[in-house]
Residue frames relative to the residue before (quaternion, step in Angstrom):
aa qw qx qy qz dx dy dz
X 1.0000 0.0000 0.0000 0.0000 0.00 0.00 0.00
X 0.8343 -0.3543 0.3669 0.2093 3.55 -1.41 0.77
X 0.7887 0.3373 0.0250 0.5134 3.29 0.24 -2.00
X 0.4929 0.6070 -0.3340 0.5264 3.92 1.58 -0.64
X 0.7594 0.4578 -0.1609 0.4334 3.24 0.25 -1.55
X 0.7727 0.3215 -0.2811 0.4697 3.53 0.72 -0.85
X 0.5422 0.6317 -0.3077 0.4608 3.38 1.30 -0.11
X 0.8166 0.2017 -0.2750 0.4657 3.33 0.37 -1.02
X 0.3934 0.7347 -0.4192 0.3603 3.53 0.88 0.27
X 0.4454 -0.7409 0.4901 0.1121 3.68 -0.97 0.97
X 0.4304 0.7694 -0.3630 0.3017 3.51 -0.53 1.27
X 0.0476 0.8054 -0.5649 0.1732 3.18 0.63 1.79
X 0.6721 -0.4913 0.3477 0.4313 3.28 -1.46 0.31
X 0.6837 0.2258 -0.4707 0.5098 2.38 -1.72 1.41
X 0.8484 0.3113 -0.1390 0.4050 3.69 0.04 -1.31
X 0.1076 0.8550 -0.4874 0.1407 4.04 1.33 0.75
X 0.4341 0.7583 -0.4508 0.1825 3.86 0.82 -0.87
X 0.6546 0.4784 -0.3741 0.4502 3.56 0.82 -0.91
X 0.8082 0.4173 -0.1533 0.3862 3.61 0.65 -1.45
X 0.5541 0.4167 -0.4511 0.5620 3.42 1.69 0.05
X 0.6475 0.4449 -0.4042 0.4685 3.72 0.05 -0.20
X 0.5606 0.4573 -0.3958 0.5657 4.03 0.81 -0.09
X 0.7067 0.4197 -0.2424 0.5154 3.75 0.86 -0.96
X 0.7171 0.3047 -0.3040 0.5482 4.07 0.66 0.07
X 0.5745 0.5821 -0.3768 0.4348 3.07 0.81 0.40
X 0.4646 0.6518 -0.2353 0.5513 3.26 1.80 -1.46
X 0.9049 0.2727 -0.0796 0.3169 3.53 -0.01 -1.80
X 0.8022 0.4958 -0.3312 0.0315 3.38 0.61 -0.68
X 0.3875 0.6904 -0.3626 0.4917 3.29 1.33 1.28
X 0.4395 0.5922 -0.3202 0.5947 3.00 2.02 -0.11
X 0.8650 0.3813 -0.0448 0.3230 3.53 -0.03 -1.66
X 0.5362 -0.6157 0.5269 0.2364 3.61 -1.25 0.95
X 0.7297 -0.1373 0.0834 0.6646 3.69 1.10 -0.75
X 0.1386 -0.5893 0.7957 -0.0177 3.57 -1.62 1.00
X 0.1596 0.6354 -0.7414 0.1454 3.38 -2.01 0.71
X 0.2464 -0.7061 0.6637 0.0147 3.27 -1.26 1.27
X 0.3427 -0.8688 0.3570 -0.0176 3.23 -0.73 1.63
X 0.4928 -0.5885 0.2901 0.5716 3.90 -0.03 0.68
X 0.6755 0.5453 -0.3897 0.3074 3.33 0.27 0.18
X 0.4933 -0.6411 0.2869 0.5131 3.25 1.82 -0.63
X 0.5659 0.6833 -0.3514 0.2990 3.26 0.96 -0.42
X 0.1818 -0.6998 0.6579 0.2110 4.13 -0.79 0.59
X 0.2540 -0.6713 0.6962 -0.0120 2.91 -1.66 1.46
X 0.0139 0.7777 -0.6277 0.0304 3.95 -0.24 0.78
X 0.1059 -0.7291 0.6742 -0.0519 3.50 -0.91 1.20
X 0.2385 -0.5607 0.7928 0.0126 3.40 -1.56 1.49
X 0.2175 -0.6763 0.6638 0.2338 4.10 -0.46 1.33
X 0.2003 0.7184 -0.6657 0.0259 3.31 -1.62 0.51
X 0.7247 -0.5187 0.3834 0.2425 3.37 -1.35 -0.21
X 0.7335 0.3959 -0.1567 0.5298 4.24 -0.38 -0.01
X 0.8682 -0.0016 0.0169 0.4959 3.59 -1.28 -1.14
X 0.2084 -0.5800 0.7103 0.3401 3.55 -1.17 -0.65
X 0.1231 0.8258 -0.5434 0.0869 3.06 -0.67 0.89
X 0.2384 -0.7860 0.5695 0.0321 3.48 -0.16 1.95
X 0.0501 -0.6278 0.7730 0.0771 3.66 -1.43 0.93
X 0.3065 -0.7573 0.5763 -0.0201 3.05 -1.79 1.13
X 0.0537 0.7395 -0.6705 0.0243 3.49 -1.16 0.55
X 0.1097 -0.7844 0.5744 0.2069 3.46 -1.12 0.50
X 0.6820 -0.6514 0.2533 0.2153 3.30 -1.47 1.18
X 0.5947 0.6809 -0.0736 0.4210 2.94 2.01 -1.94
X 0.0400 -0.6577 0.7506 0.0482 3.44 -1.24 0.88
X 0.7042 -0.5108 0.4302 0.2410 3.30 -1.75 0.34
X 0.2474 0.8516 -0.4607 0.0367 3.47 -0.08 1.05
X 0.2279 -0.7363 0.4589 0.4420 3.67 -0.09 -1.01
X 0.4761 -0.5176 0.6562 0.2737 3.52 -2.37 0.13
X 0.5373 -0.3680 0.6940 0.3070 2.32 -2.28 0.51
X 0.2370 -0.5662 0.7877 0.0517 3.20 -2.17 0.94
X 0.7752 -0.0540 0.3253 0.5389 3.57 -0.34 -1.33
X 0.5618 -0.5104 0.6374 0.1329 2.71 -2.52 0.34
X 0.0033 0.7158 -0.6571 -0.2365 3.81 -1.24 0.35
X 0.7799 -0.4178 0.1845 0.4280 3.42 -1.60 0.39
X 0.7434 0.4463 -0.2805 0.4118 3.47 0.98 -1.00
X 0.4964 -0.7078 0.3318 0.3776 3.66 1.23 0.20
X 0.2092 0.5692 -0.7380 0.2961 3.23 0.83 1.53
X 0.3495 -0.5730 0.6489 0.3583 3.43 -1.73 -0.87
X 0.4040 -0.6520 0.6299 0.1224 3.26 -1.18 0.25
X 0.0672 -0.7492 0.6475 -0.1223 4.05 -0.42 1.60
X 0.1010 0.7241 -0.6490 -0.2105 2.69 -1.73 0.38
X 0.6784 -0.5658 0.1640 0.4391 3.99 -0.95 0.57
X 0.1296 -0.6960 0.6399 0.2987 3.14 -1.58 -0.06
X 0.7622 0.1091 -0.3086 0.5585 3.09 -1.01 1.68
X 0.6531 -0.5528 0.3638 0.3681 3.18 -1.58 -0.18
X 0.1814 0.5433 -0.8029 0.1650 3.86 -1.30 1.67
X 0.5359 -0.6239 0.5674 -0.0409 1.83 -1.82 1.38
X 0.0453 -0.9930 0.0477 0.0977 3.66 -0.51 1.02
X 0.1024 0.7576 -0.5001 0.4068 2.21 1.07 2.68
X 0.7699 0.4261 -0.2150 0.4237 3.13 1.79 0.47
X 0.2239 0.8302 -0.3441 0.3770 2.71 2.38 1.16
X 0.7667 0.6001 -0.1061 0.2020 3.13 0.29 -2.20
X 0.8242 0.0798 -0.1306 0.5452 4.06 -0.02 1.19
X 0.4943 0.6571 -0.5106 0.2513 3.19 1.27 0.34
X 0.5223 -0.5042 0.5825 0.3656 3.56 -1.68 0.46
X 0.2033 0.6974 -0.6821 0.0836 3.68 -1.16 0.30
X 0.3425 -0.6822 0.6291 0.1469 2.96 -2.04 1.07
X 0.6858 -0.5996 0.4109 0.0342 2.90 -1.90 1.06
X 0.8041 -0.2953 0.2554 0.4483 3.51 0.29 0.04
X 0.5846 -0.3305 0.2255 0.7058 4.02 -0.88 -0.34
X 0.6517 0.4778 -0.5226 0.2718 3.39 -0.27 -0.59
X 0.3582 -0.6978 0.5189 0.3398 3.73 0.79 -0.94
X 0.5036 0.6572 -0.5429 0.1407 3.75 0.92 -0.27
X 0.7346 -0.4352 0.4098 0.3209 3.38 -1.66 1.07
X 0.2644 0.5769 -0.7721 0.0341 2.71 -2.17 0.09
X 0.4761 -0.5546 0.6672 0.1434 3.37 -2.26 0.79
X 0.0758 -0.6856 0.6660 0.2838 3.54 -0.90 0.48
X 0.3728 -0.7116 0.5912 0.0718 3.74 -1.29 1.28
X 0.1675 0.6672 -0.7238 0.0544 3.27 -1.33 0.22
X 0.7820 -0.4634 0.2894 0.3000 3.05 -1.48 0.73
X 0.4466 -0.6354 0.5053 0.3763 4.19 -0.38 0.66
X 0.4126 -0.6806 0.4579 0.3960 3.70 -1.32 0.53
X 0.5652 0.6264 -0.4981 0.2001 3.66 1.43 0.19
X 0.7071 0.5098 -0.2056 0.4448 3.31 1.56 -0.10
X 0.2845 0.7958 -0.3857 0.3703 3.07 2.13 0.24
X 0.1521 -0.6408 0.6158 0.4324 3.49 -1.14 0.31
X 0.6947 -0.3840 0.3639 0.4874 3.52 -1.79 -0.28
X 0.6677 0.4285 -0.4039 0.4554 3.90 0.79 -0.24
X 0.5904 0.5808 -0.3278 0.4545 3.60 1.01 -0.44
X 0.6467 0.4559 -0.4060 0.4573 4.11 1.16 -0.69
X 0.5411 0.7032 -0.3735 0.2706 3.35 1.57 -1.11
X 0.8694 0.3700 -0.0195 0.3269 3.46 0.68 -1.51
X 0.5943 -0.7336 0.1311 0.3026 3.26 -0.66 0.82
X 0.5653 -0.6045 0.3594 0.4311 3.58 -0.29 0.21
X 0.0200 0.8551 -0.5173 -0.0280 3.34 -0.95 0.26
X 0.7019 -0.4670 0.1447 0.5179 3.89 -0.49 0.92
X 0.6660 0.6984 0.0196 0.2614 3.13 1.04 -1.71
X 0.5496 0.3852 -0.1799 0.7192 3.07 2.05 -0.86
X 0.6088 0.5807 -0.3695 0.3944 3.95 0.81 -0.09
X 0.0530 0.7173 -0.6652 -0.2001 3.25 -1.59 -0.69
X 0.4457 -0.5712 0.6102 0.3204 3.67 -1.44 0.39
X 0.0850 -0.7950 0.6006 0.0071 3.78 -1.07 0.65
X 0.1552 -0.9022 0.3945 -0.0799 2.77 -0.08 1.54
X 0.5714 -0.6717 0.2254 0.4142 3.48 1.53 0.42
X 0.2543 0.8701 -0.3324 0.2603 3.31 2.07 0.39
X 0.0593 -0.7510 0.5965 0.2769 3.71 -0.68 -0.22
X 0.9389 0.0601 -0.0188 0.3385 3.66 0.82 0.58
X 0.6367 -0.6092 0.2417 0.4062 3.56 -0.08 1.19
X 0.4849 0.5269 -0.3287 0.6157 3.92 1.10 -0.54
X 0.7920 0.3167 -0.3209 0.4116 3.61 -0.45 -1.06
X 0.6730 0.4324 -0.4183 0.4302 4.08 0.58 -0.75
X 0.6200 0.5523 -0.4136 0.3736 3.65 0.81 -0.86
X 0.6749 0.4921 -0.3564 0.4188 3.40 0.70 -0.66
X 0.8509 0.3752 -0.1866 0.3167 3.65 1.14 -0.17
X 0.6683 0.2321 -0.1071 0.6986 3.10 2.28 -0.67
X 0.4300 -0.8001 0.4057 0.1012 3.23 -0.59 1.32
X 0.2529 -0.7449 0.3812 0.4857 3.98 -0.12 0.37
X 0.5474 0.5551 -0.3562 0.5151 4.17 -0.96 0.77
X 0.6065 0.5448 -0.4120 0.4070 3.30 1.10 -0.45
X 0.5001 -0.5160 0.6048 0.3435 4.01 -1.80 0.27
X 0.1661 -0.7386 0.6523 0.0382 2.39 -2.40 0.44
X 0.0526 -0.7867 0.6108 0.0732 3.58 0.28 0.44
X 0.4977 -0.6866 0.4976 0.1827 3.45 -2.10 0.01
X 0.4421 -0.7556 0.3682 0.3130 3.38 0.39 1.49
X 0.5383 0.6726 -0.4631 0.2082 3.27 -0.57 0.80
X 0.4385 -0.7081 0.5270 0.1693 3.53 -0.61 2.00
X 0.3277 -0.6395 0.6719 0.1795 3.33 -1.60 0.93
X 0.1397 0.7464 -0.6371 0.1322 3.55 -1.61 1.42
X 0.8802 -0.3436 0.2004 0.2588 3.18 -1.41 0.08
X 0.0602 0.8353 -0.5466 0.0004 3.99 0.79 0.02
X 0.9486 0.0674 0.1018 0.2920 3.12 -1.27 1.17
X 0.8215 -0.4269 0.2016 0.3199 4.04 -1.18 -0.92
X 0.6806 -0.2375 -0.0068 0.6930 2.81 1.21 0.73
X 0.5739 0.6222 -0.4245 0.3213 3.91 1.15 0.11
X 0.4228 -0.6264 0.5994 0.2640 3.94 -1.10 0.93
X 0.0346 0.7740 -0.5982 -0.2047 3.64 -1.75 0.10
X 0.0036 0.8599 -0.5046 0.0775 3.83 -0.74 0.65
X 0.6110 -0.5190 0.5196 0.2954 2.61 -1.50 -0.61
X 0.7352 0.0371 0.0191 0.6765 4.33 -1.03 0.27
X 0.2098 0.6745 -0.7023 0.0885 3.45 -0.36 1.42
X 0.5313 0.5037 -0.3072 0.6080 3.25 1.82 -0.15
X 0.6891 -0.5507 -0.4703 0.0278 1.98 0.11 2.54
X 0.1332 0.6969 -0.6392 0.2968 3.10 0.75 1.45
X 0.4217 0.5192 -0.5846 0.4591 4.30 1.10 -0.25
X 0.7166 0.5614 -0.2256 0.3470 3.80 0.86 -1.74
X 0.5766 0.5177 -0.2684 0.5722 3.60 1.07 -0.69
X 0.5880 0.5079 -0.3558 0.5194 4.18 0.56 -0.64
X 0.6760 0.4472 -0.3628 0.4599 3.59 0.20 -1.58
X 0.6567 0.6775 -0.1961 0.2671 3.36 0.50 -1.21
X 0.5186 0.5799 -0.1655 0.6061 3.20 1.31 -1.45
X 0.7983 0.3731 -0.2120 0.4225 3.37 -0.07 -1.73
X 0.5831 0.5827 -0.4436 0.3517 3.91 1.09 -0.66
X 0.6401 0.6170 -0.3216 0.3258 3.16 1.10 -1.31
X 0.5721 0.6794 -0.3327 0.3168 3.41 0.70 -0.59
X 0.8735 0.2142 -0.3004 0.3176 2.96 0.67 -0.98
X 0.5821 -0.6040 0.3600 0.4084 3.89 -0.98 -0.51
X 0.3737 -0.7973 0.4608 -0.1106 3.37 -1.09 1.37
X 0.2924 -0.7476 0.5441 0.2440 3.79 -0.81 0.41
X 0.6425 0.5879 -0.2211 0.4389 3.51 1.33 -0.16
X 0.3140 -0.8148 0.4063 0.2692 3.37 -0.67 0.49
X 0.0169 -0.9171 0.3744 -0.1356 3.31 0.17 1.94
X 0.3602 -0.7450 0.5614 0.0056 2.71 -0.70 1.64
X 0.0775 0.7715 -0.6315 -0.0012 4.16 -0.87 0.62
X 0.2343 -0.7392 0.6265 0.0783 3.45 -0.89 1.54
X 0.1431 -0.7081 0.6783 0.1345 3.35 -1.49 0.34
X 0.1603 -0.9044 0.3826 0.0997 3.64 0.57 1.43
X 0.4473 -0.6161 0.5914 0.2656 3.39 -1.06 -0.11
X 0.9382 -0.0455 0.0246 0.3422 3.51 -1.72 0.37
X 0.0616 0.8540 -0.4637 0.2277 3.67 1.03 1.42
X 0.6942 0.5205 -0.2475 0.4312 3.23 1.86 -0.48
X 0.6870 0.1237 -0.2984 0.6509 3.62 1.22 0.55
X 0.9516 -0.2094 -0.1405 0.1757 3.22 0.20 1.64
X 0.4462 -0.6643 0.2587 0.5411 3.39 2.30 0.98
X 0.1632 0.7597 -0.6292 0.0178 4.03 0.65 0.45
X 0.7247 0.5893 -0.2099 0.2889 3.14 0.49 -1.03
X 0.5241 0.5392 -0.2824 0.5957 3.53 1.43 -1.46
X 0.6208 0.5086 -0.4222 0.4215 4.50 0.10 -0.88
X 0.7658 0.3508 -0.2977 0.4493 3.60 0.58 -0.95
X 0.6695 0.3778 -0.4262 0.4768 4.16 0.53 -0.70
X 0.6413 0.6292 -0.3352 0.2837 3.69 1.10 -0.55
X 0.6168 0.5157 -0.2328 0.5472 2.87 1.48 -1.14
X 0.7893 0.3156 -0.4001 0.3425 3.55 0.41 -0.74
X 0.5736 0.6651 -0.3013 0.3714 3.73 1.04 -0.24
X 0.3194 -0.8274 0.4500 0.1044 2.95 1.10 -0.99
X 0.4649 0.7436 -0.4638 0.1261 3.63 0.95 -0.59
X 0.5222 -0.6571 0.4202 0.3448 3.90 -1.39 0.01
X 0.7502 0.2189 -0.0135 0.6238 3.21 1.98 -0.48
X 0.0227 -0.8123 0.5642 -0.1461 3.03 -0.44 1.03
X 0.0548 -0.7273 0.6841 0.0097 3.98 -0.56 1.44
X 0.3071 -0.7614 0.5678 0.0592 3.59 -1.39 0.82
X 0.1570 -0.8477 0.4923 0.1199 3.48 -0.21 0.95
X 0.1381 0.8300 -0.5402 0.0167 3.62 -1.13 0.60
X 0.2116 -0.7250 0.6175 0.2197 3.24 -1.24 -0.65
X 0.3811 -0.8296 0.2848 -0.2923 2.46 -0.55 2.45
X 0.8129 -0.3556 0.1083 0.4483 3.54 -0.69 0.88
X 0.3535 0.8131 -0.4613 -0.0339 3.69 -0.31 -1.09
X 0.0840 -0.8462 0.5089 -0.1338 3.53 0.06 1.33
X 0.1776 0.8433 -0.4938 0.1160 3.82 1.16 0.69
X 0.5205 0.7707 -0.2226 0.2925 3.60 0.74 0.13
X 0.7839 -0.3406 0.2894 0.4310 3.47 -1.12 0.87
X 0.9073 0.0847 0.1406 0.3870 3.41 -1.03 0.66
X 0.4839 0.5544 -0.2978 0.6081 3.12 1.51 0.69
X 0.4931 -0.7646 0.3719 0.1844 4.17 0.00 0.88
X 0.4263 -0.6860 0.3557 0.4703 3.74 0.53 0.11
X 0.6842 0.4982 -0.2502 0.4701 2.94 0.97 -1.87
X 0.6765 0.4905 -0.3701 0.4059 3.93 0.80 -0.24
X 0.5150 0.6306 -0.3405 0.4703 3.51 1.48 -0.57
X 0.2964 -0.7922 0.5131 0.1456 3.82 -0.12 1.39
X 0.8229 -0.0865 0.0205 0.5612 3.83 1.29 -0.76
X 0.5732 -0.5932 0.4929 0.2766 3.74 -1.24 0.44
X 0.2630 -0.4509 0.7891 0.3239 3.75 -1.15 -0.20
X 0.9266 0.1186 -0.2090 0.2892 2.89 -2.14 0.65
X 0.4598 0.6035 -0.4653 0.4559 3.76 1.42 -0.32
X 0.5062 -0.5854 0.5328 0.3424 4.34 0.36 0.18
X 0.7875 -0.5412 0.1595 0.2481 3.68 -1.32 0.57
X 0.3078 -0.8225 0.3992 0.2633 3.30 -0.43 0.93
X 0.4754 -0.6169 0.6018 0.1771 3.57 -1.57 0.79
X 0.2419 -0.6705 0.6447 0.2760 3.82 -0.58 0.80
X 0.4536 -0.6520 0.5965 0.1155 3.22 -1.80 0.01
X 0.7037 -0.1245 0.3321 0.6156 2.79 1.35 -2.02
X 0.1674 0.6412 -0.7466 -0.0592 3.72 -1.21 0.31
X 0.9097 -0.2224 0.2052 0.2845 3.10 -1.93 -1.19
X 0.6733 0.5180 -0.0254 0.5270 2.91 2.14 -0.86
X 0.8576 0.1980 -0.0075 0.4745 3.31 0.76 -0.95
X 0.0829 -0.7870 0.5642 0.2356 3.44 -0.66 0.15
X 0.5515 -0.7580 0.2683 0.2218 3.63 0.25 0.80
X 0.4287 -0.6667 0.4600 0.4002 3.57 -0.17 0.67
X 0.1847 -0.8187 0.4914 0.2327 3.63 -0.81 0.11
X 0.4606 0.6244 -0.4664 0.4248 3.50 1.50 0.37
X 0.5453 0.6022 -0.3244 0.4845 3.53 1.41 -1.06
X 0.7366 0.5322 -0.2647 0.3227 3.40 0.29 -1.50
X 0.5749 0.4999 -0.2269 0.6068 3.75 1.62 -1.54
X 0.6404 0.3799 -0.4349 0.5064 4.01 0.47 -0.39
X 0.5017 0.5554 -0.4419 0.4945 4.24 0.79 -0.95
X 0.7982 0.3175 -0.2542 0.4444 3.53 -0.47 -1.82
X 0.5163 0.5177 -0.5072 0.4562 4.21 0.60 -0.67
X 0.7483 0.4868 -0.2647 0.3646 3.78 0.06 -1.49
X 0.7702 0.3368 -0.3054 0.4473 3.55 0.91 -0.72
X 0.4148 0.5558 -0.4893 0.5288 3.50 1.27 -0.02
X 0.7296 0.4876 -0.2624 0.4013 3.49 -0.17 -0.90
X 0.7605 0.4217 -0.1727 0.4625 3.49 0.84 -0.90
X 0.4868 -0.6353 0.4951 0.3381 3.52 1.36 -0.61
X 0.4570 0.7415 -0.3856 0.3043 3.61 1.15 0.05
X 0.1956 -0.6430 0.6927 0.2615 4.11 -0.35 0.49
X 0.1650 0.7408 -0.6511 -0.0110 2.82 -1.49 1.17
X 0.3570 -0.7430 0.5460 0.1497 4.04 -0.16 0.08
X 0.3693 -0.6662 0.6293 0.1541 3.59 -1.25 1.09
X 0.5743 -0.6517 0.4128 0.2740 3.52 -1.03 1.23
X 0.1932 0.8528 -0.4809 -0.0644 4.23 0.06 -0.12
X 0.5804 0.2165 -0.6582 0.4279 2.29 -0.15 2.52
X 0.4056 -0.6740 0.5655 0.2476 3.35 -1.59 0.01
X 0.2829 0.8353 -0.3422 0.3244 3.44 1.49 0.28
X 0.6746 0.3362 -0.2139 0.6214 3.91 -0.27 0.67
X 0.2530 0.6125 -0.7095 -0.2397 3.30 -1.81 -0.77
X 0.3400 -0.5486 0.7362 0.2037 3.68 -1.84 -0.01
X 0.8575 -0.3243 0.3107 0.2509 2.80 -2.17 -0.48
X 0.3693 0.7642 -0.2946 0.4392 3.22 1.24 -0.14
X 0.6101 0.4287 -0.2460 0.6193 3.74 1.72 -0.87
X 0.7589 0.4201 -0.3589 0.3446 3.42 0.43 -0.57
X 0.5005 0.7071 -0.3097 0.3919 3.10 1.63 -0.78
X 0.7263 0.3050 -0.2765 0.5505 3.66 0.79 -1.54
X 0.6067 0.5787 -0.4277 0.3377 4.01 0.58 -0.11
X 0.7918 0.3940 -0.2833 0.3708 3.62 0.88 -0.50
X 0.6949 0.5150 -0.1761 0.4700 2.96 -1.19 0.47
X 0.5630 -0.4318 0.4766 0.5191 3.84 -1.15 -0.52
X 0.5684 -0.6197 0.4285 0.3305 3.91 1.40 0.46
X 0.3495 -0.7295 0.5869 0.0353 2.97 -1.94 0.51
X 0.2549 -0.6391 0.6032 0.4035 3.76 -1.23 -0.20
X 0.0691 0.8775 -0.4677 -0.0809 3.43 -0.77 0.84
X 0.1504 -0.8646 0.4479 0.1710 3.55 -0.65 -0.48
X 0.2083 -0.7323 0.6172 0.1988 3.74 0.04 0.19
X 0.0572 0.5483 -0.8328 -0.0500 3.23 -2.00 1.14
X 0.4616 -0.7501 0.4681 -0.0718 2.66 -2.13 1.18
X 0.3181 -0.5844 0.6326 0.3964 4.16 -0.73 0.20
X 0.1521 -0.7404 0.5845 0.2951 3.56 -0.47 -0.34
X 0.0226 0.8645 -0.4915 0.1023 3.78 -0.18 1.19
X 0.5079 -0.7003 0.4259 0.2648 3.69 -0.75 0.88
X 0.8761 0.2167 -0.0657 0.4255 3.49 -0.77 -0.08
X 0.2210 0.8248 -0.5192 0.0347 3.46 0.96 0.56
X 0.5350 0.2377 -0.3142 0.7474 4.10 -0.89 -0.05
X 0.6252 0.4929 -0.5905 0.1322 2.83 -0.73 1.10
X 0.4508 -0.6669 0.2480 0.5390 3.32 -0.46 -1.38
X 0.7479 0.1486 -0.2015 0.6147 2.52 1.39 0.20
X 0.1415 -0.6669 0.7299 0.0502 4.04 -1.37 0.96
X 0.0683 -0.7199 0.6885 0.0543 2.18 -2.34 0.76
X 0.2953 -0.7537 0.5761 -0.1138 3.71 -1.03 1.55
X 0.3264 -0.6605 0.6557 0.1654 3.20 -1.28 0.79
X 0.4589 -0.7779 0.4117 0.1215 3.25 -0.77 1.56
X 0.3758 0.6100 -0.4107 0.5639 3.81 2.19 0.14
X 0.5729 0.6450 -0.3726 0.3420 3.57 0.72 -1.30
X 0.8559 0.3083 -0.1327 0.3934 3.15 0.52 -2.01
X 0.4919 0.6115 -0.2742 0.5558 3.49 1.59 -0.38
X 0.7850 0.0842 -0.3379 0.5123 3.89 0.75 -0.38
X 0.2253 0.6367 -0.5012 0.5411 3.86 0.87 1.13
X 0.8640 0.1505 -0.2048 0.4346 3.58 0.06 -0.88
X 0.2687 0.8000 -0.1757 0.5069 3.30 1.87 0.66
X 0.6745 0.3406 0.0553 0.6527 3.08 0.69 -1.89
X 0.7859 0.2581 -0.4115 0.3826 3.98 0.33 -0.72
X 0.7238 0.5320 -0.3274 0.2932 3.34 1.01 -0.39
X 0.5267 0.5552 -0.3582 0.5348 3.34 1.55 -0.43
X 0.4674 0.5966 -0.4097 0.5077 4.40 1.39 -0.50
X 0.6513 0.5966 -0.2991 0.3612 3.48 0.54 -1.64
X 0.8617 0.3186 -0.2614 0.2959 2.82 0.68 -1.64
X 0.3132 0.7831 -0.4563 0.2835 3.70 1.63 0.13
X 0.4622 0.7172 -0.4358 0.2866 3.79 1.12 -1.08
């Protein structure tokens, strides 16, 4: 499956190569012209006639780098992008191309002091444990600069719901794929950006060179349905069908786009759910910043546990998402 492949696949910022070579492979029987930019980013263009109209997906998930070596032949990482680090401690993770294992460690809480359970973890207080006995033997196998991802196989979860790994934004990369397929009156342009997790680098450059007048960001978004969690704090639902942003840190959303989105899925029968919060942003800022700018808007998978290691999505969600953009498209 699609969402498997782009899931279990390695590809934090900066380090995308695995998940961009799964993604040109996917499309280029789809597209009139593809190109990978010095930056890394794939630009796929469906020629057509009227708007330009530039869908987005980013490639990057949240991982971390080697820094350094200690004496006992852990390593020493810090993150790429933003984890949080109550969702560090015992994870499995993979090493670079090679993939070799490792344990992030941290001190046990029997040896914690009582100020030390209080506070939050942070890379820095960790290490990766690679099963070394000694600062010689790891050097000879992990290089400093090298990635790290969190080892974790995408599968089935539950009632119809998938779990993995970088659904933020490998859900966004799938829709994408699947948009390309179909045929349009618009001249649509779909990036597949690079390193959106420390700071949309990637979206500025395909944006800037494209140029488009519209520009929708795909992702996979907050979702905090759970125990002891407030509704009104719960930004999206599982199973409630894709969510429409409003606002974040970056963008304030066009609202003609959004009233055409919610029109199309009414009409179509599509479940779809306003985003409630403004909390985060994506590419969708960089989009409306370059250039002479854009109107843009960002739809979403909603998925639990993102930055994590593991999410979980409702495989209707991501199925009525590519639903909703393609039945928009075809509005052109």
């Amino acid at each position: 499956m699609l969402l498997e492949k782009l899931s279990n696949a390695a590809g934090p910022s900066g380090f995308e190569g695995e998940v961009r070579e799964i993604i040109k492979e996917e499309i280029v029987n789809y597209v009139d012209e593809m190109k990978v930019d010095v930056m890394g980013n794939i630009i796929a263009h469906k020629k057509g006639n009227g708007a330009k109209v530039l869908i987005d997906a980013h490639m990057d998930e949240v991982g971390f780098i080697i820094t350094g070596y200690n004496q006992d032949g852990t390593l020493r990482f810090e993150s790429l992008g933003g984890i949080n680090g109550k969702v560090l401690l015992s994870k499995v993770v993979l090493i670079g191309k090679n993939k070799i294992t490792g344990v992030i460690g941290f001190k046990p809480i029997h040896l914690q002091s009582g100020d030390e359970r209080k506070k939050n973890v942070k890379a820095s207080m960790c290490c990766i444990d690679i099963g070394s006995s000694s600062k010689e033997e790891t050097k000879k196998n992990i290089k400093i600069g090298e990635f790290v991802v969190f080892q974790m196989k995408y599968g089935k979860f539950g009632d119809g719901l998938v779990k993995g790994k970088a659904f933020d934004d490998r859900m966004g990369c799938a829709v994408a794929i699947e948009i390309l397929k179909g045929s349009y009156n618009c001249d649509l342009y779909v990036s597949f950006n690079v390193q959106e997790e420390v700071g949309e680098r990637g979206a500025y450059v395909s944006a800037f060179n494209i140029q488009p007048d519209i520009g929708v960001a795909l992702e996979g978004t907050i979702c905090a349905d759970m125990p002891g969690i407030p509704k009104h704090l719960n930004a999206t639902e599982i199973g409630k069908g894709p969510a429409l942003s409003i606002m974040d840190k970056t963008s304030i959303f066009d609202d003609e786009i959004l009233k055409t989105l919610i029109k199309v899925a009414e009409d179509k029968d599509i479940p779809y759910q306003l985003r409630r919060a403004t909390a985060g942003g994506n590419d969708a800022g960089a989009i409306l910043m370059s250039g002479d700018g854009a109107k843009v808007a960002t739809v979403s998978v909603p998925c639990r546990y993102i930055h994590s290691s593991v999410s979980v999505a409702s495989i209707q969600d991501y199925k009525n998402t590519v639903t909703l953009m393609v039945e928009w498209l075809k509005t052109f």
